[in-house]
C-alpha angles and dihedrals in degrees: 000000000000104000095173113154123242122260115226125216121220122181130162101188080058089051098035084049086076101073107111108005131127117262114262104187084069096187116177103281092034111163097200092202114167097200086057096040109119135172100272111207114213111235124315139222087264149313101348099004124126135196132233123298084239085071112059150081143220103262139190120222089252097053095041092051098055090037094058097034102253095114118038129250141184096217112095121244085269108057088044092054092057098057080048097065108042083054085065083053094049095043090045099062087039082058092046093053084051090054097243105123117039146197116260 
């Protein structure tokens, strides 16, 4: 068993390359506001824990709020996790056309 521990990745040209950009989480009542879009972690490993920066997406107030619970929803977890996570997939490629994140 293999009990290495995660490395986490922490960039702030990643987390800095949110600032106006267009909100990729995109939940009903979105904003999309580009001047309150923010780099948005997927859940961390607890109160005040973050993931990597590997794992994130450029999020309106609006979105981050309901993704994080801050601002109520009536879509489940789930649902919202999923739109959670396309917009990973979303953020990433946009971090790989900036040139932020790179092929081995």
């Amino acid at each position: 068993m293999n009990l290495q521990k995660d490395i986490i990745i922490r960039s702030k040209k990643i987390r800095e390359s949110a600032k106006g950009e267009d909100c990729q989480i995109r939940v009903e009542g979105c904003n999309n506001n580009s001047e309150t879009v923010v780099f948005c972690h997927l859940g961390g490993a607890g109160i005040g824990a973050k993931s990597s920066d590997l794992f994130g997406a450029y999020g309106c107030s609006t979105c981050h709020g309901k993704a994080d619970g801050q601002i109520p929803s009536h879509w489940s977890a789930t649902v919202l996790g999923l739109y959670f996570y396309q917009a990973v997939i979303r953020t990433q490629q946009i971090l790989v056309n900036k040139g932020l994140i790179k092929r081995g």
